[in-house]
N, C-alpha and C positions, 0 to 999 in steps of 0.2 A: 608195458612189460609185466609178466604174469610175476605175480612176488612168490620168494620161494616161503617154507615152514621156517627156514633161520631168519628171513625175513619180517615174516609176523611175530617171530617170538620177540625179535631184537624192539619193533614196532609194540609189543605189550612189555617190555622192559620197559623202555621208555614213558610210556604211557602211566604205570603206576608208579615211576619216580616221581613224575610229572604232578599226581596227583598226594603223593607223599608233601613232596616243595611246597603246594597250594594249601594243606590242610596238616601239617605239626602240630603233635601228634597224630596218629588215627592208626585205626585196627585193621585189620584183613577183610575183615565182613565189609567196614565203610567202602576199603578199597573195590572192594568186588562189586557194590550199588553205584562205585561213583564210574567204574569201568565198562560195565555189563560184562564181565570177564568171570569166571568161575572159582567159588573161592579156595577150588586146589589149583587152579592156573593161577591163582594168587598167590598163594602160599608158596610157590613153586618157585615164583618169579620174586617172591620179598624175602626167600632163600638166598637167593644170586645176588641179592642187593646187597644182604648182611654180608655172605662173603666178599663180596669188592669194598668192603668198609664204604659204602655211597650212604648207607642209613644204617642205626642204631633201635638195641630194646630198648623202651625207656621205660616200662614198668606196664600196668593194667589197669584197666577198667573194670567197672560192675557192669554185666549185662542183665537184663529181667528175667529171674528166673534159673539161671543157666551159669556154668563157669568165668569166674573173668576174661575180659578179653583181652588180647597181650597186644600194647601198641609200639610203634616204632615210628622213627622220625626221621630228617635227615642229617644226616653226620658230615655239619656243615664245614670242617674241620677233614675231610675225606680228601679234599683235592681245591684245585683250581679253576677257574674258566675266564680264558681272556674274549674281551667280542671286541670288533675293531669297526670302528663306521667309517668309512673312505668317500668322502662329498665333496665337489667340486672345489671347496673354500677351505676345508679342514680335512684333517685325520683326528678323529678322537678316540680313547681308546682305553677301556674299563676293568679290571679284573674283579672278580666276584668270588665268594665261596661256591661251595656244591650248594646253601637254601639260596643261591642268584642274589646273597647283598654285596652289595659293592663294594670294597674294598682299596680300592687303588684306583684314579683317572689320571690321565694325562692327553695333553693334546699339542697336535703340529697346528700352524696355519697352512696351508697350501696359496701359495700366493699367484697372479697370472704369471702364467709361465714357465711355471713351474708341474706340467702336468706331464711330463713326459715319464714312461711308467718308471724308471730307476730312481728318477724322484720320489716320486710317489711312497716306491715302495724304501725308499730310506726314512721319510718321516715314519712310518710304519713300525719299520723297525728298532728307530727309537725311543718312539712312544711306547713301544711293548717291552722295552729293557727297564725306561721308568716305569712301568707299571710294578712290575716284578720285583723291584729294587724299593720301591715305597713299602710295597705290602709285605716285602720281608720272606716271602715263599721261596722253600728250596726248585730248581728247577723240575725235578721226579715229580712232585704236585700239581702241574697245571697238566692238565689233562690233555687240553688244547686250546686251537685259537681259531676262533671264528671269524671270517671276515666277509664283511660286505661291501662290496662295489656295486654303484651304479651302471645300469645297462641291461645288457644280454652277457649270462649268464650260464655257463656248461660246467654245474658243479661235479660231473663224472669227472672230465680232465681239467679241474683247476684251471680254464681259459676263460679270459676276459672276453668275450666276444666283439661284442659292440660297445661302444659306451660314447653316445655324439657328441657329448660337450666338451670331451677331451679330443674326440676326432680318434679315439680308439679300436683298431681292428685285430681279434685277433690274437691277445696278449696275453701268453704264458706266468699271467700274474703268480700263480703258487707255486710254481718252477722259481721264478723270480723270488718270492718271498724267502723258500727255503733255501736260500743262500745266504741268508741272513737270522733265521727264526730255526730255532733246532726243534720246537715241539709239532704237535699234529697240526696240520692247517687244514681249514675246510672253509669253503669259498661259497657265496649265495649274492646274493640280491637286497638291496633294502626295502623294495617291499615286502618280500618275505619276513626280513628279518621283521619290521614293525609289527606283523600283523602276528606275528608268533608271541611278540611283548606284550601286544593288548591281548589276545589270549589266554597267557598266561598268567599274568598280573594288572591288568588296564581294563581298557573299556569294556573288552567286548570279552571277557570271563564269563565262563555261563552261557554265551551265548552261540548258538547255531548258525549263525548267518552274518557274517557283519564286513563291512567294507572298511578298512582304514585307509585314507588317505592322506598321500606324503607331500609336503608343503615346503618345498626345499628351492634347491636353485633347477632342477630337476624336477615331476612331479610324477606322480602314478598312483596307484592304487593295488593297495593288499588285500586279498579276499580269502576269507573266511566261510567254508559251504560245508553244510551238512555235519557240522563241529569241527572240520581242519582245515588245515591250509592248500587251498587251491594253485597247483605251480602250474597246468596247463600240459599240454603233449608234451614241449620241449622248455618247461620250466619261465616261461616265457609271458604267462598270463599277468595281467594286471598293468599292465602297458598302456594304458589311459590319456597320459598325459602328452601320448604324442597318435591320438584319435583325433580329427577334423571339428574345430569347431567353428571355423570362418571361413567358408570357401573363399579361396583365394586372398586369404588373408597375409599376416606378419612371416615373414622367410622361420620358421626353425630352428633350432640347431641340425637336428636331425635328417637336415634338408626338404623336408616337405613347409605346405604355407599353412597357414593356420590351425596350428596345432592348439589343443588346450594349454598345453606347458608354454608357448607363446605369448600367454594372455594370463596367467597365475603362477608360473613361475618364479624368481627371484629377478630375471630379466625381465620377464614381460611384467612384473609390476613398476618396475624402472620405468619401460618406453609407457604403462597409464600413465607416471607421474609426470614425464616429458612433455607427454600431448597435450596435457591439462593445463603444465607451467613451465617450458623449458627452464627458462631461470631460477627454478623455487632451488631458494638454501634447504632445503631438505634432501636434494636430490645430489647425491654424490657420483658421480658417474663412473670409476673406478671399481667401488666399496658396495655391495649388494648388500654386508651383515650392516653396516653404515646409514643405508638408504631406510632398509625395513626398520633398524631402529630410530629413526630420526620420525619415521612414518610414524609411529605407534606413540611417540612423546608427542607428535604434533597432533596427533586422533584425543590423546589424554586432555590437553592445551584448548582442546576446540578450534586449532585450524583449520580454514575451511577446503584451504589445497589437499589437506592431509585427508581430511575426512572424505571431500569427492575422489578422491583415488582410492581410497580403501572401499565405497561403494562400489566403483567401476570395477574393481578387481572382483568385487562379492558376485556383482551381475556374470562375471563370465563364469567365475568358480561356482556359485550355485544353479547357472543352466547346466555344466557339465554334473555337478553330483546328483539333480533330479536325473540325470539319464542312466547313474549307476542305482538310484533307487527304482526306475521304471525297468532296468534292465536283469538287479539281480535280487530285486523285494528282500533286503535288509533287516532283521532286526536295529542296527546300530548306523550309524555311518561316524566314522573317528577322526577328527583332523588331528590330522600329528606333524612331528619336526620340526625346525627351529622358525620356519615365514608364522607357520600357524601359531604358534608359541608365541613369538614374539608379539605379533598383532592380536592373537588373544579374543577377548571377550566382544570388541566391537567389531570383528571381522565373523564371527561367529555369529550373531547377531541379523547381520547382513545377509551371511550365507543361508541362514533360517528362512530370513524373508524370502530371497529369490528362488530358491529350490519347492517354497510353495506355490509360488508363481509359475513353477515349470512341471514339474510332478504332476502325476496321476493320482488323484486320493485317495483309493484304496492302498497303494504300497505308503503313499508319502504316512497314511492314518497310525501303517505299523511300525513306523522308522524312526526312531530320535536320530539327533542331528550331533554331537559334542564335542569338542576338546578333548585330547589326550590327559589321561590323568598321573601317567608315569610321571617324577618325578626329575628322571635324569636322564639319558640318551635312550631312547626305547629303542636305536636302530643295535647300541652296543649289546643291549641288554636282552634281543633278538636273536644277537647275530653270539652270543655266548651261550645258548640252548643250541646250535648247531652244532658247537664244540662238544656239548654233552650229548647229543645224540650220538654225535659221529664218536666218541667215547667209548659206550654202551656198545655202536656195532662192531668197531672193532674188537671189543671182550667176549662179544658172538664168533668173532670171525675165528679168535684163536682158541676158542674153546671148538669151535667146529673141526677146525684141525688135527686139536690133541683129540677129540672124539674118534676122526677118520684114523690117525695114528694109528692108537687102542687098536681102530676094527681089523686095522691090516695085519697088525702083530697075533692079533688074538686069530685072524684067517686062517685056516687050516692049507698045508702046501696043494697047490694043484698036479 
């Protein structure tokens, strides 16, 4: 789809907010090196800023030679941003100022059975009341509210598309939500949303190229190309986790056999632990959050059931991420979510080994391997720069209007 000029302006809004958030204070000049953008299209756009009260003067600098420079910041006191993570096992759910600190959490469990979308979306909805209600914010303030769900994804119409571990087709999620949620809603995907946190704030800041991958009950991959985010024709890219890695392998959710997410998923590290030990007291058959932490106390302990599963699962997880290093030459490759989290350093470890086992050396030579460094939900913390974006466009959209207004009134009659 050809982007229109309100499009790119809304797209360089963004961008030097983006770069305001990252770097408080800073000048117009920084602005315009760290954008490649011009320092009157800078000036232009940190105009609009000050007007929406999004960022503030905060005084100047000494430049060499030359007048002070006049710096501004963000006026983290401007508004709200709620991001929401919607994961097979939980709803979690964050509000943030405009500089993205967190300011409010709250979370549902989702428990089995409990997946049927009006479910779904009432923990949602209440989790977003406690948010609001902790942090003390009048409603007028929050901007909006980002939300991520698992799946396929049509954030043009707010439609759930697919999403297999619920057996999801189809589902007028934002419809659904705004029956309950009065501010903006804007709907995406959790890879997207992780890979926009490490971006932002995380791993892979600075960097040009970078893979993050999500280690949930669910799995995939967030790409990062050419310094953005890669969504694919129909928003759809990064789908990894349900790619072939065992012909004719473990059934899926998704219905196909051997998928990666099979075999690193929060399930498929359930049936390593089975096959290794049906009977191991670590293995909770029910409880996935249960299982992974019982794993990670028992890797701590030096058990050796715990430790040969967390290997086996490494073996499959680091043949599949050599093939995103062979396939998209990474700066970075990021585990992130709560499996990776939780298992941490010795699964990382693992993962290092086997992906040099599998890997081509020239990409593997430019690739580090790490942990996410976010501290708290990086899918919420994701999926509330959505809420700011879509923010931003709509203060395009209605200035484009009063603009067109203007030109009809000012039209001379035909």
């Amino acid at each position: 789809m050809k982007r229109t000029s309100r499009d790119i302006r809304t797209a360089n809004r963004y961008e030097v907010l983006r770069q305001i958030i990252a770097a408080s204070p800073t000048s117009r000049q920084e602005l315009a090196a760290a954008t490649g953008l011009s320092l009157a299209t800078v000036a232009t756009l940190v105009g609009e800023l000050l007007d929406l009260r999004m960022i503030t003067e905060v005084g100047f600098e000494d430049s060499a030679g030359g007048r002070p420079r006049g710096l501004v910041a963000v006026n983290a006191s401007g508004g709200a941003l709620i991001g929401v993570d919607i994961a097979e096992t939980y709803v979690h759910v964050e509000l943030f100022d405009l500089g993205l600190n967190m300011l409010a959490r709250a979370e549902e469990d989702v428990r089995p059975g409990e997946s049927l979308p009006e479910q779904v979306v009432g923990h949602v909805a209440t989790a977003v009341g406690s948010v609001v209600a902790q942090a003390g914010v009048e409603g007028a303030r929050v901007l909006g509210v980002g939300v991520s769900v698992p799946g396929q994804v049509d954030r043009a119409t707010g439609v759930a598309e697919y999403a297999p571990n619920w057996d999801w087709h189809d589902v007028p999620l934002l419809d659904l939500l705004t029956e309950h949620i009065a501010y903006p809603l804007y709907l995406d995907n959790p890879l997207r949303a992780s890979a926009v946190a490490e971006l932002w704030f995380g791993a892979a800041r600075g960097r040009g190229n970078a893979v993050v991958v999500n280690l949930g009950t669910g799995v995939g991959a967030g790409l990062v190309l050419g310094g953005g985010l890669h969504r694919g024709v129909s928003n759809s890219a990064g789908e990894w986790g349900h790619t072939t890695m065992v012909l004719d392998g473990r059934l899926c959710r998704c219905g196909n056999h051997g998928c990666v997410e099979a075999y690193v998923g929060a399930r498929g590290i359930m049936l390593n632990l089975r096959e290794l030990s049906p009977d191991s007291a670590l293995l909770h058959p029910e409880d996935q959050t249960a299982t992974i932490d019982a794993l990670a106390r028992g890797v701590a302990a030096g058990d050796p059931v715990a430790l040969r599963a967390v290997h086996e699962t490494a073996r499959y997880l680091g043949a599949g991420v050599a093939d995103l290093v062979n396939l998209f030459n990474p700066e970075i490759v990021v585990l992130s979510s709560w499996v990776a989290r939780t298992l941490g350093e010795p699964l990382l470890r693992e993962v290092r080994d086997a992906v040099t086992r599998h890997a081509l050396p020239r990409p593997l030579a430019a690739t580090e391997i790490v942990l996410s460094p976010i501290p708290t939900d990086s899918v919420c913390l994701g999926a509330a720069t959505f809420a700011l974006e879509g923010a931003l466009q709509a203060v395009g959209q209605k200035n484009g209007t009063r603009a067109a207004v203007r030109g009809r009134a000012a039209a001379p009659p035909s």
